[in-house]
C-alpha positions as CSV (number, residue, x, y, z in Angstrom):
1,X,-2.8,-0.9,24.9
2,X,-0.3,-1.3,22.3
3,X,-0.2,-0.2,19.1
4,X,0.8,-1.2,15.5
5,X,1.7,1.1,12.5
6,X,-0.3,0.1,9.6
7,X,1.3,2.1,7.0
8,X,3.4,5.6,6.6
9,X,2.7,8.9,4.1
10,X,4.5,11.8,3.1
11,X,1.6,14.0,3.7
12,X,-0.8,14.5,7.1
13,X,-3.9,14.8,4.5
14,X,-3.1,11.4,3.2
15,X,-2.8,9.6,6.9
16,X,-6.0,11.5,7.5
17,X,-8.1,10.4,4.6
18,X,-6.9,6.5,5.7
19,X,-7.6,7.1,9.9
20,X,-11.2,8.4,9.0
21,X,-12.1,5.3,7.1
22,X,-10.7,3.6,9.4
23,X,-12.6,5.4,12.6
24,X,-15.8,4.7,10.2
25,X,-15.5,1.3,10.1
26,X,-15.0,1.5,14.3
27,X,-11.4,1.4,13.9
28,X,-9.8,3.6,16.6
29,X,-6.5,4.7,14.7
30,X,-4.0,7.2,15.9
31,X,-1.6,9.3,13.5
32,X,2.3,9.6,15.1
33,X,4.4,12.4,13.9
34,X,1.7,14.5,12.3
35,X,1.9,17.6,14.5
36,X,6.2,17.5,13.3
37,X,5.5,17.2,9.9
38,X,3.2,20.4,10.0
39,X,5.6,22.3,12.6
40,X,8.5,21.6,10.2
41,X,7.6,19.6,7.1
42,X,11.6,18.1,6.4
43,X,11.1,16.5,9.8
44,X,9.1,13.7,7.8
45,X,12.5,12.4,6.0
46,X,14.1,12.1,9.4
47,X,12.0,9.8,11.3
48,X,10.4,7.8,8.6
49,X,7.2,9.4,7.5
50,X,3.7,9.8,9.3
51,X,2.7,6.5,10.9
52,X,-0.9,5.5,11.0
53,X,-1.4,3.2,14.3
54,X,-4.1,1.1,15.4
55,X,-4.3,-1.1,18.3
56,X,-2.5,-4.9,17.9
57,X,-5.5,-7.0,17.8
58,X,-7.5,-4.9,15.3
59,X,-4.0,-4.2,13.0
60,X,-5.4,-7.5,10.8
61,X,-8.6,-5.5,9.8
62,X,-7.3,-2.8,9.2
63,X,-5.4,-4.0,6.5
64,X,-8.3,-5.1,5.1
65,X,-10.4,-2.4,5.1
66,X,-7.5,0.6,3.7
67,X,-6.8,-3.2,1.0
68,X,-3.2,-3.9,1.9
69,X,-1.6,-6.9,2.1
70,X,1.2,-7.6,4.7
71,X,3.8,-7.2,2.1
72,X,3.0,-3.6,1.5
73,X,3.0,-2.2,5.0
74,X,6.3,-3.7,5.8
75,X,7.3,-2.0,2.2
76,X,6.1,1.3,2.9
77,X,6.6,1.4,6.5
78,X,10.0,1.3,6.7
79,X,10.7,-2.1,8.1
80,X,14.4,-3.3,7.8
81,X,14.7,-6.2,4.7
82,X,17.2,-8.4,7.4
83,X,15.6,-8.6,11.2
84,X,12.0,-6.9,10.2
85,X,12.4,-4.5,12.9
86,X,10.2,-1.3,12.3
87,X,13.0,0.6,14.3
88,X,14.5,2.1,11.4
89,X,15.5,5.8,10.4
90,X,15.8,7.4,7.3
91,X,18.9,9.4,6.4
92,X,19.1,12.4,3.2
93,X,22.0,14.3,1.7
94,X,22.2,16.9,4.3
95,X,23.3,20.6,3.6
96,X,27.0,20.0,3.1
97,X,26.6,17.9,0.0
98,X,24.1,20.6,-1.7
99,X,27.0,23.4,-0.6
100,X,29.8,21.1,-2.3
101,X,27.9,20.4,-5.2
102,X,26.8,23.6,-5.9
103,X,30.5,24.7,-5.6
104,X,31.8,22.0,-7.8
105,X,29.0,22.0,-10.2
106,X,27.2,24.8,-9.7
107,X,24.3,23.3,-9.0
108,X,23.2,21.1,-5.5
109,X,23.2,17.1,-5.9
110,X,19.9,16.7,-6.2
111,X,20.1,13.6,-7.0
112,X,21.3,11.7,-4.3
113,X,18.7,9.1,-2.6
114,X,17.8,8.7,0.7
115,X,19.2,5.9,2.9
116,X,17.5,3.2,5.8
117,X,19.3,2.5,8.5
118,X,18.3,0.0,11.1
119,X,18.8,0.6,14.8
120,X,18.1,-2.8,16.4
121,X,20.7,-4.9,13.7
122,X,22.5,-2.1,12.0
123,X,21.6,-2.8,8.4
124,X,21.6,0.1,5.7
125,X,19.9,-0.1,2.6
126,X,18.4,2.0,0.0
C-alpha cells in the first residue's frame, strides 16, 4: 500500500488533531517523523516537518474532509516549485553563523531564513 502526505506541521499536537478527524471519518492516516520531533524537536527543520499520510486512493478525500485544496498541500508540504517532487529538504543557518554573528555583532543572526532544496532536480528556493 502506498502512501501520500497530505500536509506537514511544526507541531505532533497539530498532525494529531488532523489524523483523528481523519480516522473519524474512516480515514486510516499515519503521522511520519513524529516520534523525531519529540526525541529532538530541531529535527523537524531538517527533514521538512511532520507528514500526515494516508493511503493514494483515499488522499482525494482527505483533502476534503481537513478543507484543502491541492494548491495548499503542495504549499505546505514542501513540494519543489520546478519538477513537483515532494523529495525536498529543508536547510537553517546552522551553529557557525549564530557563533560569527554573535562575534561580529554581538548578537546571533537570527534572522536568516530557512532554505528548500530539491533532491530529485536540484532546485533551491526560499
Amino acid at each position: 500500500m502506498a502512501f501520500a502526505i497530505v500536509k506537514t506541521y511544526k507541531t505532533t499536537m497539530e498532525a494529531e488533531c488532523d489524523r483523528a478527524a481523519l480516522e473519524g471519518s474512516g480515514i486510516p492516516a499515519t503521522i511520519l517523523d513524529g516520534e523525531l520531533a519529540r526525541i529532538r524537536f530541531t529535527a523537524v527543520f531538517y527533514t521538512g516537518g511532520i507528514k500526515l499520510a494516508v493511503p493514494e486512493e483515499l488522499w482525494g478525500e482527505a483533502l476534503k474532509i481537513l478543507d484543502l485544496s491541492e494548491n495548499q498541500t503542495k504549499a505546505w508540504s514542501g513540494f519543489c516549485p520546478k519538477c513537483q517532487s515532494p523529495d525536498t529538504v529543508a536547510t537553517v543557518p546552522g551553529l557557525f553563523f549564530c557563533i560569527i554573528g554573535l562575534l561580529l555583532l554581538g548578537i546571533p543572526f537570527a534572522f536568516m531564513r530557512k532554505r528548500y532544496d530539491c533532491r530529485e532536480c536540484g532546485h533551491r528556493w526560499g
